[in-house]
Predicted model as a PDB file, atoms N, CA, C, CB and O in Angstrom, pLDDT in the B-factor column:
MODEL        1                                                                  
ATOM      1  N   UNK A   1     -24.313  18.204   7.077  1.00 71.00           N  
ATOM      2  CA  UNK A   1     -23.259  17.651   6.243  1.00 71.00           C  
ATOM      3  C   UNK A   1     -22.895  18.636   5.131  1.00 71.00           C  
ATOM      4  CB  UNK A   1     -23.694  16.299   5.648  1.00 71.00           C  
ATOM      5  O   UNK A   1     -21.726  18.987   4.967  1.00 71.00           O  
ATOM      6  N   UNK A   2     -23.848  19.057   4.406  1.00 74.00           N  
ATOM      7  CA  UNK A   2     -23.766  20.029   3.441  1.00 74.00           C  
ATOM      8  C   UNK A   2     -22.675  21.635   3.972  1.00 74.00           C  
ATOM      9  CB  UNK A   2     -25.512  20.351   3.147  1.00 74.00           C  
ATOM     10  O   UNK A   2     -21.748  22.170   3.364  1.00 74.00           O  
ATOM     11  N   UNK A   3     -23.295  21.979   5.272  1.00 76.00           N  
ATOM     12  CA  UNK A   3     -22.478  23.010   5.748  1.00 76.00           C  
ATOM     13  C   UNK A   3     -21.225  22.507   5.853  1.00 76.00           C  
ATOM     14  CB  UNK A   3     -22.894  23.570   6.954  1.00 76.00           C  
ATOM     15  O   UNK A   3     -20.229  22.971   5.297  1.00 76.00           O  
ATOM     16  N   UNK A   4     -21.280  21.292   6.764  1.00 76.00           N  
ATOM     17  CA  UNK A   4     -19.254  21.425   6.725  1.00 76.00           C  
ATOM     18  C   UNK A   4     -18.826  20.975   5.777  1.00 76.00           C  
ATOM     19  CB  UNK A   4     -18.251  20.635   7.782  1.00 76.00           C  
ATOM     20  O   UNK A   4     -17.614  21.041   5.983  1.00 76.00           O  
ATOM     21  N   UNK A   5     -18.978  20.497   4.741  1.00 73.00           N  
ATOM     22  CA  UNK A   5     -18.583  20.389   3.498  1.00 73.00           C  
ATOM     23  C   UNK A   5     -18.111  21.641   2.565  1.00 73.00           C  
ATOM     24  CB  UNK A   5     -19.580  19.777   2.979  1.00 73.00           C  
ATOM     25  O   UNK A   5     -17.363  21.638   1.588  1.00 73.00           O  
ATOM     26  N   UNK A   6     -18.645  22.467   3.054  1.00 75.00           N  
ATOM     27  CA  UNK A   6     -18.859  23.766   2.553  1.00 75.00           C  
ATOM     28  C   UNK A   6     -17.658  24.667   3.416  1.00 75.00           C  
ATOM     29  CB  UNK A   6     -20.545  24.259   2.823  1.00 75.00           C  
ATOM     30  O   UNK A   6     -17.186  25.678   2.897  1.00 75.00           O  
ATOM     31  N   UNK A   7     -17.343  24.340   4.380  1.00 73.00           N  
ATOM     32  CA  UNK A   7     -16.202  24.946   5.355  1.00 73.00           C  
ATOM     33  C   UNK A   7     -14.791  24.557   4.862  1.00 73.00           C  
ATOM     34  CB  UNK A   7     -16.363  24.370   6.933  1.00 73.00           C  
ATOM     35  O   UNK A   7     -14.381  23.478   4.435  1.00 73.00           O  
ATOM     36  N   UNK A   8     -14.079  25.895   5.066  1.00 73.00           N  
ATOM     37  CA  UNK A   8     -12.541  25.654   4.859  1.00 73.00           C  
ATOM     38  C   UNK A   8     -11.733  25.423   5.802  1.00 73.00           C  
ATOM     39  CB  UNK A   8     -11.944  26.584   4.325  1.00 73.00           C  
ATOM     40  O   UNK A   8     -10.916  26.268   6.169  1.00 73.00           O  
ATOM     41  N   UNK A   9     -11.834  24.310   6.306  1.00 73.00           N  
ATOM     42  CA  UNK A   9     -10.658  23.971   7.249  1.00 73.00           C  
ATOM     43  C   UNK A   9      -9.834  23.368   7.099  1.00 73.00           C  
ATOM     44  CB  UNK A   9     -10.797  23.549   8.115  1.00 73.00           C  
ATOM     45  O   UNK A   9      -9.646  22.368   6.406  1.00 73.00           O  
ATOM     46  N   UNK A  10      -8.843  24.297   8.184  1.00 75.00           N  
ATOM     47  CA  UNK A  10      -7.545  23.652   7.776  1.00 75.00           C  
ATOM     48  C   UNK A  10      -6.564  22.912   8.600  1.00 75.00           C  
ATOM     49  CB  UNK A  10      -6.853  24.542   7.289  1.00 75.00           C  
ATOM     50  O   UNK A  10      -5.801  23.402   9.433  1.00 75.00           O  
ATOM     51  N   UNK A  11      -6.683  21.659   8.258  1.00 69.00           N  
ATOM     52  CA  UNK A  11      -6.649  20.445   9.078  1.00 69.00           C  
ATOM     53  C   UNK A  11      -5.247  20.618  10.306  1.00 69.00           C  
ATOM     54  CB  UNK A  11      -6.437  19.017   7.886  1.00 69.00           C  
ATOM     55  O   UNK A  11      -5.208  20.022  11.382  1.00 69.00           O  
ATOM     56  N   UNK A  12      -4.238  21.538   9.810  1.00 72.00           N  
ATOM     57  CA  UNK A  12      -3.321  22.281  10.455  1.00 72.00           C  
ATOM     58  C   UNK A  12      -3.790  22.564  11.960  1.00 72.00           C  
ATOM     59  CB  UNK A  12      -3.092  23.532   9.654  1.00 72.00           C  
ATOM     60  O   UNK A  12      -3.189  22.117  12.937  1.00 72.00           O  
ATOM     61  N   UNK A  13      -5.229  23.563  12.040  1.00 77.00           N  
ATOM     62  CA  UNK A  13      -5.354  24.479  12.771  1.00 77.00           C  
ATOM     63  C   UNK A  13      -6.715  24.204  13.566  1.00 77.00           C  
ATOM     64  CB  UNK A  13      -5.231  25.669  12.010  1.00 77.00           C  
ATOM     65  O   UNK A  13      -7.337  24.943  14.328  1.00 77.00           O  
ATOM     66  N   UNK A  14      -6.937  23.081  13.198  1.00 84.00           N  
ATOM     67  CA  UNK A  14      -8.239  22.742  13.578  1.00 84.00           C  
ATOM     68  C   UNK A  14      -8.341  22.750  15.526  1.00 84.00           C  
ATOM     69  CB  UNK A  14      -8.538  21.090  12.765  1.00 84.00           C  
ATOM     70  O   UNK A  14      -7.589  22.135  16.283  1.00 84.00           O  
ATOM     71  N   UNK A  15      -9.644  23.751  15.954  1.00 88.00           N  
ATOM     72  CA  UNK A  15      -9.482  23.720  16.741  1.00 88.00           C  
ATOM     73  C   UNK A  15     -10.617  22.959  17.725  1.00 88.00           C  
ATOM     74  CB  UNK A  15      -9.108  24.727  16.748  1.00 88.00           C  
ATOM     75  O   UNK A  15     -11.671  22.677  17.155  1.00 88.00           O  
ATOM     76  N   UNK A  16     -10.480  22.530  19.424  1.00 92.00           N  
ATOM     77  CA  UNK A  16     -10.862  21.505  20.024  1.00 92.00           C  
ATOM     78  C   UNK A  16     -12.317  21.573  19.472  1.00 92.00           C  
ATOM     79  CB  UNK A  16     -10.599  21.519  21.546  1.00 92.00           C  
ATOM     80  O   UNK A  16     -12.688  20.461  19.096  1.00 92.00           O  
ATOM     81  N   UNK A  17     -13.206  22.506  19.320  1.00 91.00           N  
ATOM     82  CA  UNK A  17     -14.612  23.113  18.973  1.00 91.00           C  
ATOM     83  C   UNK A  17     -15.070  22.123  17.469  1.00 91.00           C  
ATOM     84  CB  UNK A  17     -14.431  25.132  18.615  1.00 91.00           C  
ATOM     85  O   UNK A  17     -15.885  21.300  17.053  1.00 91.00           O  
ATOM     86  N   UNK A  18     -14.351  22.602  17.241  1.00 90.00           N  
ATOM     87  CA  UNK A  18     -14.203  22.013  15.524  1.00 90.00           C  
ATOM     88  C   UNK A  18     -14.256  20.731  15.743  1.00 90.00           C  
ATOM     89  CB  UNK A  18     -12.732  22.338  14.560  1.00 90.00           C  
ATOM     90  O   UNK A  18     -15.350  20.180  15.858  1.00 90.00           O  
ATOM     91  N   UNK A  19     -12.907  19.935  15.854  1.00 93.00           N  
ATOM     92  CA  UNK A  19     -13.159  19.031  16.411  1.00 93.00           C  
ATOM     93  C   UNK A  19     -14.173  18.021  16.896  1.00 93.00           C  
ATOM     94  CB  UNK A  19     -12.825  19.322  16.852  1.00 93.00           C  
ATOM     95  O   UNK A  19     -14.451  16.979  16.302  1.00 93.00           O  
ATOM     96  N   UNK A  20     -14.805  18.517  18.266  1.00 95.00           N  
ATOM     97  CA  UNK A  20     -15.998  18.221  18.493  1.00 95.00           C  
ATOM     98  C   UNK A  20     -17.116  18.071  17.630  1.00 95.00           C  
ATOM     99  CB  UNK A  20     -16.240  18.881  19.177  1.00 95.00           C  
ATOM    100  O   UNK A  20     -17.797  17.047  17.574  1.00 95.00           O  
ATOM    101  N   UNK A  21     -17.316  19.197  16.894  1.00 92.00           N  
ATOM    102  CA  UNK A  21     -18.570  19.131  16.004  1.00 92.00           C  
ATOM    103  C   UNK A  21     -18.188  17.836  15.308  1.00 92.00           C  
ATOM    104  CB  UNK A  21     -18.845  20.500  14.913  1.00 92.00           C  
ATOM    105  O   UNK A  21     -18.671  16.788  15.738  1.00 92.00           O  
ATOM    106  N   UNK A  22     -17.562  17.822  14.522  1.00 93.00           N  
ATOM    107  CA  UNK A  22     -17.347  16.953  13.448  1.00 93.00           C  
ATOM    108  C   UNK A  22     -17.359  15.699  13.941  1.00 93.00           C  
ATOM    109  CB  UNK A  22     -16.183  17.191  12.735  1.00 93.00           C  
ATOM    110  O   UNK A  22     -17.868  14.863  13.196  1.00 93.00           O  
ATOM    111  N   UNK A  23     -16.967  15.342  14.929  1.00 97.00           N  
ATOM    112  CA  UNK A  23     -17.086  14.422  15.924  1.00 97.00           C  
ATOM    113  C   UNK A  23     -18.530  13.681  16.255  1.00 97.00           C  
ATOM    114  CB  UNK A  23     -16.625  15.115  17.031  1.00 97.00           C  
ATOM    115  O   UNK A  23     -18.848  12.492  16.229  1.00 97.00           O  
ATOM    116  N   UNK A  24     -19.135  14.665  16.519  1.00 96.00           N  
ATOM    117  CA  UNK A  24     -20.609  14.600  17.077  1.00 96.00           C  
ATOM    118  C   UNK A  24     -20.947  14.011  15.165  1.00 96.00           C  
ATOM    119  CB  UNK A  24     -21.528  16.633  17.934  1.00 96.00           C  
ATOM    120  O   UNK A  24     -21.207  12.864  14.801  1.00 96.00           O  
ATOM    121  N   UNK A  25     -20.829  15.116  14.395  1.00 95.00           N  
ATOM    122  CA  UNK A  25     -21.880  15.070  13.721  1.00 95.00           C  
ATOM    123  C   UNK A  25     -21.570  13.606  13.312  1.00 95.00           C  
ATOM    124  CB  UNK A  25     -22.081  16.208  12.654  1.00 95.00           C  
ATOM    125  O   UNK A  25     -22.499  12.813  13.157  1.00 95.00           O  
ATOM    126  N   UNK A  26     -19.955  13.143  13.092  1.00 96.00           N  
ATOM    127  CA  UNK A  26     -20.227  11.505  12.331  1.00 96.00           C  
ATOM    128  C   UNK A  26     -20.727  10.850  13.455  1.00 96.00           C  
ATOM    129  CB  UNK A  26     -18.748  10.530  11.664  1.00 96.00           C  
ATOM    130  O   UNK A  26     -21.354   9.874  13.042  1.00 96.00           O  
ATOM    131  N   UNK A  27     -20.759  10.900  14.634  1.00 98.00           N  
ATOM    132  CA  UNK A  27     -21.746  10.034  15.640  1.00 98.00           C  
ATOM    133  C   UNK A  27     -22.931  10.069  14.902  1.00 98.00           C  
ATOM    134  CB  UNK A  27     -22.017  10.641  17.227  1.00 98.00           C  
ATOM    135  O   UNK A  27     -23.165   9.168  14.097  1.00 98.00           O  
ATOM    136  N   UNK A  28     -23.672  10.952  15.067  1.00 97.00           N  
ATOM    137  CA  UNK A  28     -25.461  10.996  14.191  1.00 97.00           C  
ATOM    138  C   UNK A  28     -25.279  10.677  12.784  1.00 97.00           C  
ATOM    139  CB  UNK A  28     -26.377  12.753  14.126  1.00 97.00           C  
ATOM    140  O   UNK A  28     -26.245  10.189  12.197  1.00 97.00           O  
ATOM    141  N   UNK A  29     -24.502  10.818  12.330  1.00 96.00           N  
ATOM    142  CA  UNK A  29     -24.830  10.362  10.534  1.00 96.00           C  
ATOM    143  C   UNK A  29     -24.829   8.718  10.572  1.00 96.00           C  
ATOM    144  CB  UNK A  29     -23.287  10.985   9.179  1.00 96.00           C  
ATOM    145  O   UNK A  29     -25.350   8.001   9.717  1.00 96.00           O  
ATOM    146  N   UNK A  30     -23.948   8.164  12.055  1.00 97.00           N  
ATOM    147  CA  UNK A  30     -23.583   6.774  11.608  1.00 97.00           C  
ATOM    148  C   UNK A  30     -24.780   6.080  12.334  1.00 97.00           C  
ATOM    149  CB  UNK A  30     -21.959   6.202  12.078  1.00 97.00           C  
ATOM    150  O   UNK A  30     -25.148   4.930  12.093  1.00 97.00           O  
ATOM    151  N   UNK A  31     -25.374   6.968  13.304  1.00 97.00           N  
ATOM    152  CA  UNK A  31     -26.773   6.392  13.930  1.00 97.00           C  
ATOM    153  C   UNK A  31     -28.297   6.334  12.719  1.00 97.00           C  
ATOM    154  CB  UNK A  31     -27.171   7.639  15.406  1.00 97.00           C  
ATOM    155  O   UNK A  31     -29.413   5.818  12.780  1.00 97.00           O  
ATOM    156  N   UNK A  32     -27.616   7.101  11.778  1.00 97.00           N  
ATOM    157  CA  UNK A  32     -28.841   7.606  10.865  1.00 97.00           C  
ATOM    158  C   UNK A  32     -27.919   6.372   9.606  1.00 97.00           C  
ATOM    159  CB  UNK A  32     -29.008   9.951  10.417  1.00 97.00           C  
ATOM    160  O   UNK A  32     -28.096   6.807   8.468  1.00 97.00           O  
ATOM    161  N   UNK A  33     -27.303   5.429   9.595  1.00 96.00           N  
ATOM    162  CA  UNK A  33     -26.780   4.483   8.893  1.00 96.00           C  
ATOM    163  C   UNK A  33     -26.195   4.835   7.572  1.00 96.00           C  
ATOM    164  CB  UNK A  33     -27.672   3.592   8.779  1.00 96.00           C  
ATOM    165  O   UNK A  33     -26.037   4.223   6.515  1.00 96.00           O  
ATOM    166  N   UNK A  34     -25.928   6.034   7.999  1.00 95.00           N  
ATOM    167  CA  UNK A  34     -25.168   7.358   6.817  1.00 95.00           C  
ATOM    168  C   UNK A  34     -23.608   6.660   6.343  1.00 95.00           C  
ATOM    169  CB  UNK A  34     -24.734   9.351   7.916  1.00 95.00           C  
ATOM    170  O   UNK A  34     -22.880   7.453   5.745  1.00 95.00           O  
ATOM    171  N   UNK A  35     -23.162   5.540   6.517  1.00 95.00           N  
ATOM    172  CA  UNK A  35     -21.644   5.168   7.077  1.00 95.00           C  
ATOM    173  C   UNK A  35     -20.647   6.268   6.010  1.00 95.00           C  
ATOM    174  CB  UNK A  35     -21.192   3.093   6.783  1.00 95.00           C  
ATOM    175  O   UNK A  35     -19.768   7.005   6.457  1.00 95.00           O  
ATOM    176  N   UNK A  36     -20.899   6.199   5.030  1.00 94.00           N  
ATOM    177  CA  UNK A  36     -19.833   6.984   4.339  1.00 94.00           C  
ATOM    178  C   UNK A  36     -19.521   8.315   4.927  1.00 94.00           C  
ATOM    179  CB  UNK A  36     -20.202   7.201   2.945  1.00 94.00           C  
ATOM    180  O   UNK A  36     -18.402   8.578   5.366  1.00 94.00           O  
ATOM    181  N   UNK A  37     -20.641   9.258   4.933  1.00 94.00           N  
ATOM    182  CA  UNK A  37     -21.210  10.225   5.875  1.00 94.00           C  
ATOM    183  C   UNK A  37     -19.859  10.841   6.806  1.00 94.00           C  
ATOM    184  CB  UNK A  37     -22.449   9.391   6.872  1.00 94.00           C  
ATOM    185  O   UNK A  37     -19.007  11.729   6.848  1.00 94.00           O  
ATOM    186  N   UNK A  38     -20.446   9.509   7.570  1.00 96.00           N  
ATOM    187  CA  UNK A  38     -19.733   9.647   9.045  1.00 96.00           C  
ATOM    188  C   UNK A  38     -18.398   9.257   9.060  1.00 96.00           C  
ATOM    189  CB  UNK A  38     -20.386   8.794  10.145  1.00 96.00           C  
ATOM    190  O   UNK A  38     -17.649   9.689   9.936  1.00 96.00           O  
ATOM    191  N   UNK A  39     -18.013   8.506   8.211  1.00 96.00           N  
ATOM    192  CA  UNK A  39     -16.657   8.093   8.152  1.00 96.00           C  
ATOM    193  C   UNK A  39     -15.735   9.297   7.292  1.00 96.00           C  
ATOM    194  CB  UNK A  39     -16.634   6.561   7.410  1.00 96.00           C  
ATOM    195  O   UNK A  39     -14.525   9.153   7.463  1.00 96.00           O  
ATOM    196  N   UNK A  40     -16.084  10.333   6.493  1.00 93.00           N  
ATOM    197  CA  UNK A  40     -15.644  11.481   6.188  1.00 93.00           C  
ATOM    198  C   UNK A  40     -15.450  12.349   7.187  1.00 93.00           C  
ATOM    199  CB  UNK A  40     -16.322  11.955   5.382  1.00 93.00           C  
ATOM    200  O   UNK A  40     -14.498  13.123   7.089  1.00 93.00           O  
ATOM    201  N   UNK A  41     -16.452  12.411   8.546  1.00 93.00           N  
ATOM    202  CA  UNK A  41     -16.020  13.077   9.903  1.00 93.00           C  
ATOM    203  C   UNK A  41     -15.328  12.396  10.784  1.00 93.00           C  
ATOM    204  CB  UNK A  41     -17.030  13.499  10.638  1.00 93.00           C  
ATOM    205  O   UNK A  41     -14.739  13.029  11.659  1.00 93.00           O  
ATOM    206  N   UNK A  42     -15.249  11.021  10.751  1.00 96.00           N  
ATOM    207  CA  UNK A  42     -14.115  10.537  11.787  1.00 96.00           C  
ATOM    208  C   UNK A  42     -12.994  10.732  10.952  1.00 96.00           C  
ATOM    209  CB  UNK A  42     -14.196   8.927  12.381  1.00 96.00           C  
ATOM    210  O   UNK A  42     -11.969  11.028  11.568  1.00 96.00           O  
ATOM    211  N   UNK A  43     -12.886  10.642   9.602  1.00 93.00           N  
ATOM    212  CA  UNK A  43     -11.394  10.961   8.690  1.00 93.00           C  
ATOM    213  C   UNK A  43     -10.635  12.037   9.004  1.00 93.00           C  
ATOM    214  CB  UNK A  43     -11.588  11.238   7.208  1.00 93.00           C  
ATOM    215  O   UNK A  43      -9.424  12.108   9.213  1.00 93.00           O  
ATOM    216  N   UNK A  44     -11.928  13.303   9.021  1.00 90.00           N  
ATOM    217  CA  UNK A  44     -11.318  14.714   8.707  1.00 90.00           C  
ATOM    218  C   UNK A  44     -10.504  14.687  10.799  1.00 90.00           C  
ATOM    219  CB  UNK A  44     -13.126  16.422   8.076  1.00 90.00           C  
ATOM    220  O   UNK A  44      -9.531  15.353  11.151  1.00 90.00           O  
ATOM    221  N   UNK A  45     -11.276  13.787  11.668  1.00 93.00           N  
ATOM    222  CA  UNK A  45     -10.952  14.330  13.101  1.00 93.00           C  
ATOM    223  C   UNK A  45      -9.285  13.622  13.173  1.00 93.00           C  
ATOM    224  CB  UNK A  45     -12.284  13.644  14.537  1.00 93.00           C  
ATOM    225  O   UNK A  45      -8.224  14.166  13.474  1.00 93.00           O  
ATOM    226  N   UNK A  46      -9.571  12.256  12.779  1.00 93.00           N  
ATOM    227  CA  UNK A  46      -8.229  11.348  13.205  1.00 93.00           C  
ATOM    228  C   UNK A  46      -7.040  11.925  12.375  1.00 93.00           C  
ATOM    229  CB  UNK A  46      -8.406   9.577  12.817  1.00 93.00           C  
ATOM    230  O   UNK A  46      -5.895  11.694  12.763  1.00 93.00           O  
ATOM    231  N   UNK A  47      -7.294  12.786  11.069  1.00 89.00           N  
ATOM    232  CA  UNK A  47      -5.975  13.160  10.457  1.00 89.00           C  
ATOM    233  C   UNK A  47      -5.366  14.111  11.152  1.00 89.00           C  
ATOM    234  CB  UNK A  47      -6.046  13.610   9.137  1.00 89.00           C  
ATOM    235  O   UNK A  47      -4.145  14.268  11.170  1.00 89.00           O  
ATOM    236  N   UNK A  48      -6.575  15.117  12.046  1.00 90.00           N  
ATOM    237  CA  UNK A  48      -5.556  15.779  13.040  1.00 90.00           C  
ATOM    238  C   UNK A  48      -5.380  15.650  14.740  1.00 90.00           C  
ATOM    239  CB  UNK A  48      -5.804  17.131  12.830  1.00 90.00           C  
ATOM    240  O   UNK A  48      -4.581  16.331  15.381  1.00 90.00           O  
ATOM    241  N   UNK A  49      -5.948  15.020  15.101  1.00 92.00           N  
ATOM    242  CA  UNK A  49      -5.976  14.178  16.059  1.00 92.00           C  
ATOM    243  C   UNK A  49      -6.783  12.440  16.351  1.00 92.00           C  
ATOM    244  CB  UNK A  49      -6.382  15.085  16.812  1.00 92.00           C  
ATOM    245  O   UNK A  49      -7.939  12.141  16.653  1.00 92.00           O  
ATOM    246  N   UNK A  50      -5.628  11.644  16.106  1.00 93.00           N  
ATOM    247  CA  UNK A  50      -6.114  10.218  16.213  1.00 93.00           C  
ATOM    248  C   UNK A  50      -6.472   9.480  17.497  1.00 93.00           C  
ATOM    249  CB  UNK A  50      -5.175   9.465  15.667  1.00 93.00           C  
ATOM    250  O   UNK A  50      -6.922   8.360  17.739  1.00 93.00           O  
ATOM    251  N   UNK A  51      -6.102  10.533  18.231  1.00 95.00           N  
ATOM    252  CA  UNK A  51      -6.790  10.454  19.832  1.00 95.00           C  
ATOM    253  C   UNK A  51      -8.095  10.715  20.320  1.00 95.00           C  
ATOM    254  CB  UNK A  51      -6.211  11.290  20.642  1.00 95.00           C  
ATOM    255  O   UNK A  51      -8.547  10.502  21.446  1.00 95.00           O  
ATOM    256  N   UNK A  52      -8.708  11.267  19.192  1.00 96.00           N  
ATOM    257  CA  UNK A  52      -9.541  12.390  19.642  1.00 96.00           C  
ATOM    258  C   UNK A  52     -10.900  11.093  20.358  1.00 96.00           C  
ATOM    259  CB  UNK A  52     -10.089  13.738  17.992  1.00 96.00           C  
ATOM    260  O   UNK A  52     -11.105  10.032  19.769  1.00 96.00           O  
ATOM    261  N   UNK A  53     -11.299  11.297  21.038  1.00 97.00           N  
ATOM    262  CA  UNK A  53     -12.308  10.301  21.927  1.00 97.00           C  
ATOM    263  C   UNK A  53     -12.303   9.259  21.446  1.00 97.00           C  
ATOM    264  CB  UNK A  53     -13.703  10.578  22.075  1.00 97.00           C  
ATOM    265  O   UNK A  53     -11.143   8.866  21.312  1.00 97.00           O  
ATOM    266  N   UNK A  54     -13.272   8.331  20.978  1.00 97.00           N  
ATOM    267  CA  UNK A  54     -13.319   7.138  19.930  1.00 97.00           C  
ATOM    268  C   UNK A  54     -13.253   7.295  18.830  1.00 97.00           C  
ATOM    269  CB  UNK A  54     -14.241   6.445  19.888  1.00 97.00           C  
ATOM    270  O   UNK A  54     -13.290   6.219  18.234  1.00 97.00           O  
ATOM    271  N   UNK A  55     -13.139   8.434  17.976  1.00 97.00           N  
ATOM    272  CA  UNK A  55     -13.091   8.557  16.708  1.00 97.00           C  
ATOM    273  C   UNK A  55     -12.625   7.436  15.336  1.00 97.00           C  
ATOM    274  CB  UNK A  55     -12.391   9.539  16.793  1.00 97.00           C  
ATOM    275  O   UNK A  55     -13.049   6.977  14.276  1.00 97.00           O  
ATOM    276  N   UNK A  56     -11.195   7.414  16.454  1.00 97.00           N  
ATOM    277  CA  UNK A  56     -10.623   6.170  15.678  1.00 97.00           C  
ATOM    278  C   UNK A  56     -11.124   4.838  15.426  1.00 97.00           C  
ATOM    279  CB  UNK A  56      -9.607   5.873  16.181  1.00 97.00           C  
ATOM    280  O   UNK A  56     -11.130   4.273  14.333  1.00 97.00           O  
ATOM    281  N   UNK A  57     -11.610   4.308  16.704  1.00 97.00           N  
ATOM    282  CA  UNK A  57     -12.191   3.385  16.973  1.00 97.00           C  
ATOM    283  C   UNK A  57     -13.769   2.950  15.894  1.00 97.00           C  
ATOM    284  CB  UNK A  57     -12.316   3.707  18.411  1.00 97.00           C  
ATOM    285  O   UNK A  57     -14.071   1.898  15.331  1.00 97.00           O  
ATOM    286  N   UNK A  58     -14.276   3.902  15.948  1.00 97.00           N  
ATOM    287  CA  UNK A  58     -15.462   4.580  15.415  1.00 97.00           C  
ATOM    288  C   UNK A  58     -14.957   3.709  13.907  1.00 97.00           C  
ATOM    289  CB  UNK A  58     -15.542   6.635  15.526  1.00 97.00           C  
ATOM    290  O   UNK A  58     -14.951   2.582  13.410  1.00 97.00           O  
ATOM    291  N   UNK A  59     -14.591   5.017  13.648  1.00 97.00           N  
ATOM    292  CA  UNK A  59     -13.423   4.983  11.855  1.00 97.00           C  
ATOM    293  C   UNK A  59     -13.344   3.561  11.637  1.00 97.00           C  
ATOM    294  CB  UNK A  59     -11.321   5.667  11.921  1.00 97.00           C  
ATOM    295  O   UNK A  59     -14.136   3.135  10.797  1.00 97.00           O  
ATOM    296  N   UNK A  60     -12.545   2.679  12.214  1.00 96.00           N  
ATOM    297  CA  UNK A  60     -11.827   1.397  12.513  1.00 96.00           C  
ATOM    298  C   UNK A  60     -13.060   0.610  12.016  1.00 96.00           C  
ATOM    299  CB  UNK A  60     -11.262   1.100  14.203  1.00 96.00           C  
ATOM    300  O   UNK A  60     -13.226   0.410  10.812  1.00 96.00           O  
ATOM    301  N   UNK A  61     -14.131   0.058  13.182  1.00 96.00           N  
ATOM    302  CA  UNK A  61     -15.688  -0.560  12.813  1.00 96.00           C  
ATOM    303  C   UNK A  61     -16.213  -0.434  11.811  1.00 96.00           C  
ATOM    304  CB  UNK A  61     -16.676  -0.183  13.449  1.00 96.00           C  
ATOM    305  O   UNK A  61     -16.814  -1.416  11.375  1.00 96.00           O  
ATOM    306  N   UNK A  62     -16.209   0.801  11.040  1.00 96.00           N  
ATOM    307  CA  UNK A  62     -17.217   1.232  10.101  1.00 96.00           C  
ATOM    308  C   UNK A  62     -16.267   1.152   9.019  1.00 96.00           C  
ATOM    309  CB  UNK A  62     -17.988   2.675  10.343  1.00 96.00           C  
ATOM    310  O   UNK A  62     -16.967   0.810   8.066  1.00 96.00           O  
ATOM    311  N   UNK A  63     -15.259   1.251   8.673  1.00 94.00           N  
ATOM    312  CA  UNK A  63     -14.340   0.706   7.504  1.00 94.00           C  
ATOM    313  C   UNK A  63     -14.308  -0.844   7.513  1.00 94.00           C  
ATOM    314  CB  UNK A  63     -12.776   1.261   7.657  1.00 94.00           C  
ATOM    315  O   UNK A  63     -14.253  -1.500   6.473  1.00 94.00           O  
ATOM    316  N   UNK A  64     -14.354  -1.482   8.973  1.00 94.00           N  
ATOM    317  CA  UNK A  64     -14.669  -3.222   8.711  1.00 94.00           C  
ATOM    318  C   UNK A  64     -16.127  -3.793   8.165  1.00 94.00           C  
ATOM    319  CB  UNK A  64     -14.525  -4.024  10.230  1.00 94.00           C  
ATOM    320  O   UNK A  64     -16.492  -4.663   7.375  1.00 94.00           O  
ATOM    321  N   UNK A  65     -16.713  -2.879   8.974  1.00 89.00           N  
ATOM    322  CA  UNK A  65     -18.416  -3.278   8.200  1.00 89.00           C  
ATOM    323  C   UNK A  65     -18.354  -3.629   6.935  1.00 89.00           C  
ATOM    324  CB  UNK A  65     -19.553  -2.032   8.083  1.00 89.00           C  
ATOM    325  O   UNK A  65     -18.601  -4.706   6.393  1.00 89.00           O  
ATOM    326  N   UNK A  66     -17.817  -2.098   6.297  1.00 85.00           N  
ATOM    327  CA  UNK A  66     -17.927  -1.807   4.886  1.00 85.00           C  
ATOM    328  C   UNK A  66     -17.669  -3.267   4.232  1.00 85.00           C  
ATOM    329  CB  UNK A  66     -16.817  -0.598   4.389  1.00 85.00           C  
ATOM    330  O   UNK A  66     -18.512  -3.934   3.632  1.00 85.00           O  
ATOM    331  N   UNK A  67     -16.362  -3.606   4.470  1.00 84.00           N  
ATOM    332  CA  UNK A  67     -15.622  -4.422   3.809  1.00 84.00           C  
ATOM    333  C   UNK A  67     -16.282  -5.967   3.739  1.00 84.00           C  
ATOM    334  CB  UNK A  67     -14.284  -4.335   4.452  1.00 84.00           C  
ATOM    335  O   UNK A  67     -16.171  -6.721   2.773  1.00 84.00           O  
ATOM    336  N   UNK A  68     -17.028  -6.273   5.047  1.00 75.00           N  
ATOM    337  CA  UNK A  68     -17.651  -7.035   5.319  1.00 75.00           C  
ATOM    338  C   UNK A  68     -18.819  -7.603   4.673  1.00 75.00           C  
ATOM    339  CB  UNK A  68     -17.750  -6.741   6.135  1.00 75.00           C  
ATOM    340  O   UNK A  68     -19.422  -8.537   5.201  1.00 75.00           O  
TER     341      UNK A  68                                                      
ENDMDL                                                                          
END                                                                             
């Protein structure tokens, strides 16, 4: 978390690789009950692709939890 936090990306140019990671990693932060965590990596994926696997979906659950 600390590393990609630390990365300059630019949500423009983000590529499928990228993507992925960030992907993966909010999968494990949200298994590790990290929710904020992980919901900063489904954010950063769906602003440039809202398709991207379940991401959205993901995003979606874990913003209802919250609220819940």
């Amino acid at each position: 978390m600390e590393i990609i936090e630390t990365l300059d990306i630019d949500p423009e140019i983000i590529s499928e690789d990228i993507k992925d990671i960030l992907y993966r990693t909010g999968v494990a932060l949200e298994a590790q009950k990290k929710i904020d965590e992980a919901l900063k990596m489904y954010d950063m994926v769906c602003n440039v692709d809202i398709n991207y696997k379940d991401a959205f979906d993901r995003s979606d659950k874990l913003y209802s939890r919250k609220k819940g």
